[in-house]
C-alpha angles and dihedrals in degrees: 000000000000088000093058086051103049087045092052092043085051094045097062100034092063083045088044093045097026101051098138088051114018098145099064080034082058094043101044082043092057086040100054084033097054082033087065099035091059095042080054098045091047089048106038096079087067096046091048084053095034099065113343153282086273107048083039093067091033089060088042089054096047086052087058093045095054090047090056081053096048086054094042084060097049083044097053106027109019093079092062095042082049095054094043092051091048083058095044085055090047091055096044089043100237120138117280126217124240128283124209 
């Protein structure tokens, strides 16, 4: 359930910040994304032995965690670096991405 979340937050965060480009922005998303599923699933039979079922999930559950905290911080603060960096390309002259 909190996999299908955070997908769907990140999702629209790379179509909200990438809009001149969101398909690369999607691609490069479900590569990282699968990337980092393999490299987990790989990894998560040692840690199981490692230390536990229960610190397993504990540590899990701090990643995701750490993930809702990460998006608390674009939510809060990634409007206002948008909207810095838009005015940074404006002044340099470079081309600046769409705004909605």
């Amino acid at each position: 359930m909190a996999d299908c979340q955070w997908t769907q937050i990140l999702n629209t965060l790379l179509v909200d910040k990438n809009q001149g480009n969101t398909g690369a922005a999607q691609a490069s998303n479900n590569l990282i994304r699968c990337t980092l599923a393999a490299i987990g699933i790989s990894a998560i039979q040692r840690v199981l032995r490692a230390v536990g079922i229960g610190w397993t999930f504990t540590l899990l559950g701090g990643l995701f965690g750490l993930a809702t905290a990460l998006f608390a911080v674009d939510y809060r603060w990634g409007a206002g670096w948008r909207q810095q960096a838009l005015l940074e390309a404006k002044m340099d002259g470079q081309r600046m991405p769409l705004l909605v």
